[in-house]
C-alpha positions in Angstrom: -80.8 63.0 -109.2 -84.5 63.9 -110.3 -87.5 64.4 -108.3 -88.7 61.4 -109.2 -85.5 59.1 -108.6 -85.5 60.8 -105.0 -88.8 60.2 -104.2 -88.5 56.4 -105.2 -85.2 56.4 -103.0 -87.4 57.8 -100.2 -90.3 54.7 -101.1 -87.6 52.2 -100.9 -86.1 53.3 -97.6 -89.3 53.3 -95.8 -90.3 50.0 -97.1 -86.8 48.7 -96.0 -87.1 50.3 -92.9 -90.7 48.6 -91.5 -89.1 45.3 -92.6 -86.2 46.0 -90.5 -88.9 46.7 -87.5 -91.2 44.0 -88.5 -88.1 41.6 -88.5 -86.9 42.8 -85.0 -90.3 42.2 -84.0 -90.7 38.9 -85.3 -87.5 37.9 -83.7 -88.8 39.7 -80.1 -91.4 38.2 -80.4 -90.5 34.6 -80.8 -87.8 35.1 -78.2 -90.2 36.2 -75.7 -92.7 33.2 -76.6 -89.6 30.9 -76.5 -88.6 31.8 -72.7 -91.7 33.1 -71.6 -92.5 29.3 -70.4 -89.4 29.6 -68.4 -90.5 32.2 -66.3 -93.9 30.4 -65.8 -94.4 29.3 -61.8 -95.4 25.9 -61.9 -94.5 25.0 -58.3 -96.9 23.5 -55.9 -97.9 25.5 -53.0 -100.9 24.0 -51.9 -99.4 20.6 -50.1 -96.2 19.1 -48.9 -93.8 18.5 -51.8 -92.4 15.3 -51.9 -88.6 14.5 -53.4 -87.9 11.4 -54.0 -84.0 10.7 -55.0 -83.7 14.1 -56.0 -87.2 14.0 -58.4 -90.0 16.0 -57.4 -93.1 13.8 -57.5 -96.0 14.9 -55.5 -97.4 15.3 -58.8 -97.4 11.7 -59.3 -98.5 10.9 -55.6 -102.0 9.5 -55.3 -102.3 10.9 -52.0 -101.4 14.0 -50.3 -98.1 13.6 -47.6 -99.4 14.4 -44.5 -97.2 16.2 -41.5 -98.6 15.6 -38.2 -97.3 15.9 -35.0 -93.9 15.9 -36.8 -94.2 12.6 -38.3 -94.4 12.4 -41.9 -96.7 9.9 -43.8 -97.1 8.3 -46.7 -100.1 6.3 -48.2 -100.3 2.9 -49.1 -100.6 3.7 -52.4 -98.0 5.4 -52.8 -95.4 3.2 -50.9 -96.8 0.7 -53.1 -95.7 2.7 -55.9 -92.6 4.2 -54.9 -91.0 1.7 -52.8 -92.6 -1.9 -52.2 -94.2 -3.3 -54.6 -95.4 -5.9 -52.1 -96.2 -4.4 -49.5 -99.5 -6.0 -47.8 -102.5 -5.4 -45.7 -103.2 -8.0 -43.6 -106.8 -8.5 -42.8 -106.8 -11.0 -40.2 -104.5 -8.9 -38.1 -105.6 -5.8 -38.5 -101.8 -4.6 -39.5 -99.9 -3.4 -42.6 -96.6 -5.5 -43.7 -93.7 -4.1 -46.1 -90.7 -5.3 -46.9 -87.3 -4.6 -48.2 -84.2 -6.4 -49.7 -83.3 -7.3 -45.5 -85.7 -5.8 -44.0 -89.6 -6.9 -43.4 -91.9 -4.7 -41.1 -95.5 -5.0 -39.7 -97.4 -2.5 -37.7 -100.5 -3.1 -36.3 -103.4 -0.4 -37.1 -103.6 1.9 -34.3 -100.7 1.0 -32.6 -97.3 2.9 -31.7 -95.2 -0.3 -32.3 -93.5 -2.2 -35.4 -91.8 -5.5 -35.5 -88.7 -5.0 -37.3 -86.7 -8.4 -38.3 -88.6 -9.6 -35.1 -87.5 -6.9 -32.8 -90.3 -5.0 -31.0 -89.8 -1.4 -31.7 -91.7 2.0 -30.8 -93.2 4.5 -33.0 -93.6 8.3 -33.3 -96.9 7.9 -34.8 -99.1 4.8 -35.4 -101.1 3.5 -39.1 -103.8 6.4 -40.0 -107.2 5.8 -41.8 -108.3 8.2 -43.5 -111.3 7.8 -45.8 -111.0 4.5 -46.0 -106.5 4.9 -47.2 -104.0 3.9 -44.7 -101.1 6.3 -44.0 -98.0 4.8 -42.9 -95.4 6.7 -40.2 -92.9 6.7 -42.9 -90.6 8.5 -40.7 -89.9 5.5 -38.6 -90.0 3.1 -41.7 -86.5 5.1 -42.4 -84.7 1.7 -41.6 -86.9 -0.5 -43.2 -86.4 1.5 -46.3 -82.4 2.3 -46.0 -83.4 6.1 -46.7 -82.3 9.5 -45.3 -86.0 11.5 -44.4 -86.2 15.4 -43.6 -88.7 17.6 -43.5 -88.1 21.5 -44.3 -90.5 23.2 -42.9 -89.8 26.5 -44.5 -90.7 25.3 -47.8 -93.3 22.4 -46.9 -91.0 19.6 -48.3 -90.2 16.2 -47.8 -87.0 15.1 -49.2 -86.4 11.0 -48.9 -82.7 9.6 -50.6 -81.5 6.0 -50.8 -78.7 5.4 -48.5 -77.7 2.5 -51.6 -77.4 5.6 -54.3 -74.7 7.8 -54.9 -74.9 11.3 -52.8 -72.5 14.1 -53.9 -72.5 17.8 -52.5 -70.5 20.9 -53.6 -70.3 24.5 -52.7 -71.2 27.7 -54.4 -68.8 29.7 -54.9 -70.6 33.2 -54.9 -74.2 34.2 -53.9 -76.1 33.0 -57.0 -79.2 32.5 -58.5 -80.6 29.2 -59.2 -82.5 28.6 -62.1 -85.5 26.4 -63.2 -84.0 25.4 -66.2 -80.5 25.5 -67.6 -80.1 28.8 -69.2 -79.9 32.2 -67.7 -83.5 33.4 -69.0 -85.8 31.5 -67.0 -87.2 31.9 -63.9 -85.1 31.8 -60.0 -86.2 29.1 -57.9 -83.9 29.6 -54.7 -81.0 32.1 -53.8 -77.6 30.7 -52.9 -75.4 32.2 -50.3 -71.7 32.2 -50.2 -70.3 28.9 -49.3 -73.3 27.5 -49.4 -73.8 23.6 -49.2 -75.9 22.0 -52.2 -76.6 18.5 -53.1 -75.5 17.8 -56.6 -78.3 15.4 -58.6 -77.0 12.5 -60.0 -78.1 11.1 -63.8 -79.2 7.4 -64.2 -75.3 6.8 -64.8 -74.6 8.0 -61.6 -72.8 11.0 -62.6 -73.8 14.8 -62.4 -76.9 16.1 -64.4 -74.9 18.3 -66.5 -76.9 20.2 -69.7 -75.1 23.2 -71.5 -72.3 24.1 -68.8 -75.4 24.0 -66.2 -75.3 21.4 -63.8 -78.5 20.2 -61.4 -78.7 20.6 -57.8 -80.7 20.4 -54.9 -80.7 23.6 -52.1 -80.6 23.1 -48.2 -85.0 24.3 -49.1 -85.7 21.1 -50.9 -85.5 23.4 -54.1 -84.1 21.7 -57.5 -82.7 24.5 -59.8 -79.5 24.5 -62.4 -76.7 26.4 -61.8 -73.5 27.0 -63.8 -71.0 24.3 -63.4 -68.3 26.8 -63.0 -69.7 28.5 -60.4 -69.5 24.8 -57.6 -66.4 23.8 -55.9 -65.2 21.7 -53.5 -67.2 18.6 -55.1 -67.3 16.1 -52.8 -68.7 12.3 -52.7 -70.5 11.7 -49.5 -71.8 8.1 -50.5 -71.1 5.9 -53.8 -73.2 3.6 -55.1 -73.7 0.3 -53.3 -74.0 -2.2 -56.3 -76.0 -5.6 -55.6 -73.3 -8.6 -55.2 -73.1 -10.9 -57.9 -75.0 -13.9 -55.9 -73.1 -16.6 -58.1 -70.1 -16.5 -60.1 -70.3 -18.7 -63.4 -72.8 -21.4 -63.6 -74.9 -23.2 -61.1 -74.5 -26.8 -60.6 -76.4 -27.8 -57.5 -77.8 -31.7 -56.7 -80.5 -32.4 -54.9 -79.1 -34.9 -52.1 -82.5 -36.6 -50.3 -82.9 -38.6 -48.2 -85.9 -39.6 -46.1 -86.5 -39.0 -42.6 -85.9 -42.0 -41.4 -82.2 -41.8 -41.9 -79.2 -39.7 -41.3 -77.4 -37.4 -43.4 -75.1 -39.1 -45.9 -71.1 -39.6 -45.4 -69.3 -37.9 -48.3 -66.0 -37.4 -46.7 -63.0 -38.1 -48.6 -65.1 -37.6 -51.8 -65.0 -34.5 -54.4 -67.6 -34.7 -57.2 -66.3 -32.9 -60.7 -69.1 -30.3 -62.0 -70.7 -29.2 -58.7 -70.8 -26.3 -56.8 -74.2 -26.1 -54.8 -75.7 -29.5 -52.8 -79.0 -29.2 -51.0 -79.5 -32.1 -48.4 -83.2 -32.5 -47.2 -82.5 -31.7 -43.9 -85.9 -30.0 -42.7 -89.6 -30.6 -43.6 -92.3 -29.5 -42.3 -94.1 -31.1 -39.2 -97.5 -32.2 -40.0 -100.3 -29.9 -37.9 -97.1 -28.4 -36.9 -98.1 -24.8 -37.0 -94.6 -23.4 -38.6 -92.7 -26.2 -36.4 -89.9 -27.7 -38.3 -88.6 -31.5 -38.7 -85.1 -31.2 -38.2 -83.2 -34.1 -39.7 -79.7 -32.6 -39.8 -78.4 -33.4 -36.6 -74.6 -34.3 -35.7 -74.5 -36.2 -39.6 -76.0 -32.6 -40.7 -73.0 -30.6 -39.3 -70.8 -33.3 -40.8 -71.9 -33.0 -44.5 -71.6 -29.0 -44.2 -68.1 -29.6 -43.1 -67.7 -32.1 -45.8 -69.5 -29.8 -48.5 -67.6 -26.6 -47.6 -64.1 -28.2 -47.1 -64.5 -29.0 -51.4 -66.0 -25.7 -52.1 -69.4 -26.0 -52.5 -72.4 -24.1 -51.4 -74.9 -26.0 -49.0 -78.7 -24.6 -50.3 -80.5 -26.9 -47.4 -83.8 -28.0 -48.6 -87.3 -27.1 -46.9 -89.9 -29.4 -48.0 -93.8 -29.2 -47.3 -93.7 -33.0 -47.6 -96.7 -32.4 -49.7 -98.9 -31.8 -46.2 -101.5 -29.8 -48.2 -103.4 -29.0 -45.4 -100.8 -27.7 -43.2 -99.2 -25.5 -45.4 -102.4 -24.5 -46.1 -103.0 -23.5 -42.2 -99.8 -21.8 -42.4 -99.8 -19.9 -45.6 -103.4 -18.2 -45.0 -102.0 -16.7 -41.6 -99.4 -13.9 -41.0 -98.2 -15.2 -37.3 -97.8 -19.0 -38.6 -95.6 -18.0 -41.4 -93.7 -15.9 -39.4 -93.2 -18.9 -37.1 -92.3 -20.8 -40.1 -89.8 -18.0 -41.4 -88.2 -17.5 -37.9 -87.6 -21.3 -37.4 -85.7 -21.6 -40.8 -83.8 -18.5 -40.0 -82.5 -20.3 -37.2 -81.7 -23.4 -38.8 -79.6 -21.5 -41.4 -77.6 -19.7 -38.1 -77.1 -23.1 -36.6 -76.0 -25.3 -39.0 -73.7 -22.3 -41.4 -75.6 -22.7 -44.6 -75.2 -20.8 -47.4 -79.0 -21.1 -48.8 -82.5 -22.5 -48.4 -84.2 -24.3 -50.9 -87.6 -24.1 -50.9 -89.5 -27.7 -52.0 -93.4 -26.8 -51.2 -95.0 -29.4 -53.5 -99.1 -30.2 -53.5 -101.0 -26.9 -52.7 -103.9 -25.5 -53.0 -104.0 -22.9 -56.3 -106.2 -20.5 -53.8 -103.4 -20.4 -51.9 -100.9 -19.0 -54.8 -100.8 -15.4 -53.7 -100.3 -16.6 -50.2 -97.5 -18.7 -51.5 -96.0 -15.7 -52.8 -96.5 -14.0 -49.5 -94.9 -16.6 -47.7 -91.6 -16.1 -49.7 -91.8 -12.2 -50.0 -91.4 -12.4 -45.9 -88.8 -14.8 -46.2 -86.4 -13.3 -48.3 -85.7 -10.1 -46.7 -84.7 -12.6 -43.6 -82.3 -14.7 -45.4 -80.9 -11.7 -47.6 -80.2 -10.1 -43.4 -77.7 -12.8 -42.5 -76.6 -13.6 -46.3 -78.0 -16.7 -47.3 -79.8 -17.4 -51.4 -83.5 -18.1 -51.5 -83.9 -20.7 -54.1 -87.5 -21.7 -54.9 -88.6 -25.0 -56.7 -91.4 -24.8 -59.2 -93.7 -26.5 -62.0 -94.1 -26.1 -65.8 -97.0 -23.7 -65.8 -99.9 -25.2 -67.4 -100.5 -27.4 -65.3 -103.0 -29.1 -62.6 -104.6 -27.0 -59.9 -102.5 -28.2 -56.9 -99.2 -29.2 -58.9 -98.5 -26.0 -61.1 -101.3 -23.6 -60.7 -100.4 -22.5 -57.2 -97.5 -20.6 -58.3 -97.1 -17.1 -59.0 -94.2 -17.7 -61.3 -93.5 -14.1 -62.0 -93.5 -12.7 -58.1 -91.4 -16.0 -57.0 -88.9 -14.9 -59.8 -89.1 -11.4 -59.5 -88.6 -11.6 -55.2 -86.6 -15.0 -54.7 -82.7 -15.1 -55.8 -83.4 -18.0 -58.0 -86.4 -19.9 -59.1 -86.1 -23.9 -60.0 -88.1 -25.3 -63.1 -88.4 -29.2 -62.2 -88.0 -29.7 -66.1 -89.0 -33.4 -65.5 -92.4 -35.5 -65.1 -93.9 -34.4 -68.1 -95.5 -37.9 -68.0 -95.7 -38.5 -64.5 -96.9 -40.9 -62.1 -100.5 -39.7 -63.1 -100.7 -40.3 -66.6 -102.1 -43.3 -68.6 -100.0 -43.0 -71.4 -96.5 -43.7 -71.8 -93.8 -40.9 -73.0 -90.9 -39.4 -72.1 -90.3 -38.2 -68.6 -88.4 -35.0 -69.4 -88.3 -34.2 -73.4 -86.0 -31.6 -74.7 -88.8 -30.1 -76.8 -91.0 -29.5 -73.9 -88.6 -28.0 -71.9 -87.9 -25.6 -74.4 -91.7 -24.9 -74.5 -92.1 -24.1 -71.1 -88.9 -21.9 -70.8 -90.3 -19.6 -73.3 -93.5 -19.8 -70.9 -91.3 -18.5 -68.4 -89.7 -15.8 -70.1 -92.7 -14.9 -71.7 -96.5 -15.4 -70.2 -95.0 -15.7 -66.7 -92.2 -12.6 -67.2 -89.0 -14.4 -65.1 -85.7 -13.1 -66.0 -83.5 -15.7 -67.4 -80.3 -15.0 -65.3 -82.7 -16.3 -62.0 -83.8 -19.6 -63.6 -82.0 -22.8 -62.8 -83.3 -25.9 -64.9 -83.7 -28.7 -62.7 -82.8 -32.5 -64.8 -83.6 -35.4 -63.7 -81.6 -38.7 -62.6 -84.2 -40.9 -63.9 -86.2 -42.2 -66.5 -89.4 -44.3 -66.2 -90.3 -47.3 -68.0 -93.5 -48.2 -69.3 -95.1 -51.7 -69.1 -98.0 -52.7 -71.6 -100.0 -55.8 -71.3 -102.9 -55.1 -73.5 -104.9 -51.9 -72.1 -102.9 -52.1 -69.2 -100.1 -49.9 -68.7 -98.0 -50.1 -65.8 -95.0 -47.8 -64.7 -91.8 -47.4 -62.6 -88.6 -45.5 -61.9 -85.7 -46.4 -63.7 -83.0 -44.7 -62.6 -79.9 -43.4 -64.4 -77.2 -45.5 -63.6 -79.6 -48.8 -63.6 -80.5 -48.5 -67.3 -78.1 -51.2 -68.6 -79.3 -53.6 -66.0 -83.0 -53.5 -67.5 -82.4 -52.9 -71.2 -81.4 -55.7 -72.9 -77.6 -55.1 -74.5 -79.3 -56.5 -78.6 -82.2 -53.6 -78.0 -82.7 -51.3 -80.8 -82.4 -47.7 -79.2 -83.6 -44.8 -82.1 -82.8 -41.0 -81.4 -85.5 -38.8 -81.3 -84.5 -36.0 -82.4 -87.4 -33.6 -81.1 -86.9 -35.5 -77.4 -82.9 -35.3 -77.8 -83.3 -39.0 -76.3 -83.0 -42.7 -77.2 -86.2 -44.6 -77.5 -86.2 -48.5 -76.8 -88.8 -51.1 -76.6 -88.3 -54.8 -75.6 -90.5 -57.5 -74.3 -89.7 -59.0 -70.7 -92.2 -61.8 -69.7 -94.6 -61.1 -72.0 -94.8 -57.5 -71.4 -94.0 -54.5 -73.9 -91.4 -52.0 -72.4 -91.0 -48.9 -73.4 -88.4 -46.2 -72.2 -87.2 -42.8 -73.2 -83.6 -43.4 -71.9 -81.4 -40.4 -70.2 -78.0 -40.9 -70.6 -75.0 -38.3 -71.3 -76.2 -37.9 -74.7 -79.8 -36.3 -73.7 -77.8 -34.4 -70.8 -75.7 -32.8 -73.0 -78.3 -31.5 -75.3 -80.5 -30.2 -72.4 -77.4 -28.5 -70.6 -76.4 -27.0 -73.5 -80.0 -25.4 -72.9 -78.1 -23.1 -70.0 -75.9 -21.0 -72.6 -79.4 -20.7 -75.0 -81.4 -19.2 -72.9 -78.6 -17.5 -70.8 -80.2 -19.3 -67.6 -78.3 -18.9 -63.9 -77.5 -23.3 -64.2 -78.5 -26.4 -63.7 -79.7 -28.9 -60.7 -80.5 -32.8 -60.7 -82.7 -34.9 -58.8 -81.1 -36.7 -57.2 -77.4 -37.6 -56.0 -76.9 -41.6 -56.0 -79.5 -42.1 -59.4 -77.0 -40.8 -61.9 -73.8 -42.6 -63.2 -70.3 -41.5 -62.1 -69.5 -40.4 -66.4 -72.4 -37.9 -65.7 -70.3 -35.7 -63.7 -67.9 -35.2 -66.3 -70.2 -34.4 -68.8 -72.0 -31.8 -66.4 -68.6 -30.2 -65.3 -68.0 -29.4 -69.5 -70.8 -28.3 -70.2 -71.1 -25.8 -67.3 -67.5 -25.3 -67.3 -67.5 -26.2 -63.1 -64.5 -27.6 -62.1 
């Protein structure tokens, strides 16, 4: 080989070697910017930790946990955030309310006592203000909550887990590292001994947080690390998942049964009615200036009809009405102590007389008291839910007047109550001037898409209440008169040669006649326009059906209903 050749040789070797090195140190280089993050300490040192559920969120708190005297508390804020959405500070009393799916609490600023369900109980700790935020002893709101609390001193952590959420441990086979992410270049966040015990976090599915052969846990220090899968044994399942009950199998078919006060509960025995499965007598009301005090109008006859009810199956959902005393439940929504009256007498009522839900009928309110409203039923439910009974709760279209559909907070009633009741019916009530239909098919539909939509209620909690009746409208000139027509009357007022025309928009007959000189005018329900507006249950995937109100309707009614719904 030349001179020349070799020294080219030599060139190219050099220049092959540097690329070799700058390669090697393009690849170090991006391995060490790659991991380098994974060795980063991000943990907070400064404050309490807070694990929630196996998630580390004190950066998400809005308030520092503070640890005093042993007791562990909680802001507001963040209660509100973490755990109840609802929960309340009541002004007139000076005290703090939260509540629960069965359990509602209220503590009194200052003081080392709760009232739990309405039990009296002491405190380790009482309500602190502090710069003008209220900590709560969460530490004895353990119960309230269904949670597991401990504090690790070591570490400065509090670590809170839902008693309703799956909880599995496991032991580590060898002393081992744990890691802050899954891989084995990044950064140790705990040691494990031997033996050791660790909590094993659980994914949205409820199985274990598994990434690459690593698998999450949680250390006996509050700290959350990976650690190889391989390296756990022993996995064990302290606590499954306690799912919610399906309230309802299939679809609702309730009637409202009513009577008035002046009468006794009515005698059903020996009868079964096809397509029902839920009846809800008026059996209380409230007593005018009554403070919370109930009307009972149940009685021996009361006991009777639950025995009659339950002996064919069906569910008794006892109604509460207001009775449209605007004043009183005024009184008693706008204070704390009178709707706890109110909530502990139909508590009672529900023990006594074995019913299987409340139905809540408060008609006529003030719209200033809508939130109040709400408050009144957020109290109630975790009560009922306690000894197993449904909340149902009647309401409006939205859209409305003041006093007839603006005092309802749709969404909270529909988000907190088991199931909320759209009176589809009235649309032209005893207020208007100009005839139409009571209860069109069109504006029904109109106003469930309100309620799915602008007022955000889950369709599986909406039960579309129908109406037994019709009205009929009376012209003489300018004049319009109207009355009631009910259901199973029709062919006794509408002459048998009257034209009836389907409106197709109303899914209804129309017929007009004239009877002594007047013009009558009626949008008739029949089977026909209650087929159509059941079949509105399966559309919108709604939770069923009720009907105001048992003895309007004809028998051939019940037939159609128990299609429809498919209810025996």
């Amino acid at each position: 080989m030349s001179r020349r050749a070799k020294r080219e040789e030599k060139v190219k070797s050099k220049f092959l070697y540097k690329i070799i090195v700058v390669a090697i140190f393009l690849a170090l280089a991006f391995w060490v910017l790659k991991t380098a993050p994974n060795y980063v300490n991000t943990d907070i040192t400064d404050k309490p930790n807070l694990i929630i559920n196996n998630s580390n969120v004190t950066k998400d708190l809005k308030k520092d946990v503070i640890i005093q005297d042993g007791v562990i508390y909680i802001s507001m804020e963040d209660i509100e955030n973490f755990f109840d959405p609802y929960i309340y500070y009541d002004e007139q009393h000076n005290q703090i309310v939260t509540t629960s799916d069965n359990q509602i609490t209220s503590m009194v600023v200052g003081e080392n006592t709760m009232v739990n369900n309405g039990s009296s109980i002491k405190t380790e700790g009482t309500i602190l203000e502090k710069d003008g935020t209220y900590y709560i002893p969460f530490s004895s709101f353990k119960d309230t909550y269904n949670v597991d609390i401990n504090y690790i001193d070591s570490t400065d952590t509090v670590t809170i887990d839902s008693k309703d959420r799956k909880y599995v441990v496991a032991d580590s086979k060898k002393a081992n590292n744990v890691k802050t992410y899954p891989t084995i270049f990044s950064r140790n966040v705990d040691k494990l001994e031997e033996n050791e015990t660790v909590t094993v976090v659980q994914n949205d599915e409820g199985q274990n947080n598994v990434e690459n052969g690593w698998v999450e846990i949680r250390t006996d220090a509050g700290k959350l690390g990976y650690v190889k899968q391989d390296d756990l044994m022993h996995e064990f399942v302290q606590r499954e998942t306690i799912e919610d009950e399906e309230k309802f199998e299939g679809n609702i078919s309730m009637v409202w049964d009513y009577y008035t006060e002046n009468e006794y509960a009515p005698d059903r025995s020996g009868t079964k009615i096809p397509g029902l499965n839920v009846v809800s007598p008026s059996f209380f009301s409230l007593v005018d200036e009554g403070k919370g005090e109930i009307y009972d109008n149940a009685g021996e006859a009361g006991k009777n009809y639950v025995t009659w009810a339950h002996s064919n199956g069906y569910e008794v959902w006892a109604m509460v009405s207001n009775n449209s005393y605007i004043e009183t439940t005024a009184e008693i929504m706008r204070d704390y102590n009178l709707r706890h009256e109110l909530i502990e007498n139909i508590v009672g009522l529900v023990l006594e007389y074995d019913l299987d839900g409340i139905n809540i009928d408060f008609e006529y309110m003030h719209d200033e008291d809508k939130d109040l409203f709400s408050r009144f039923i957020i109290e109630l439910k975790p009560r009922l839910s306690e000894i197993g009974a449904i909340l149902s709760v009647d309401v409006t279209a939205p859209d409305g007047g003041e006093e007839w559909s603006l005092c309802y907070d749709r969404h909270i009633i529909g988000d907190v109550a088991d199931y909320i009741v759209f009176m589809a019916y009235d649309q032209n009530g005893s207020s208007s001037t100009t005839p139409g239909t009571n209860s069109g098919y069109d504006w029904i539909c109109a106003n469930l898409d309100k309620f799915l939509g602008q007022e955000g209620v889950e369709s599986e909690k909406i039960i579309l209440g129908l109406p037994f009746y019709m009205r009929v409208w009376e012209e003489n000139g300018d004049k319009v008169d109207k009355y009631i027509l009910n259901m199973n009357k029709v062919d006794e007022v509408v002459p048998s040669d009257a034209e009836k025309i389907w409106d197709d928009n109303l899914k209804q007959y129309y017929v007009e006649f004239t009877d002594n000189g007047l013009l009558n005018r009626i949008w008739i329900e029949d089977e026909e326009s209650f087929r159509a507006k059941l079949s509105l249950i399966e559309q919108y995937n709604l939770a069923g059906a009720s009907y105001w109100a048992k003895g309007r309707e004809p028998d051939s009614i019940w037939n159609v209903i128990a299609e429809v719904l498919n209810v025996e």
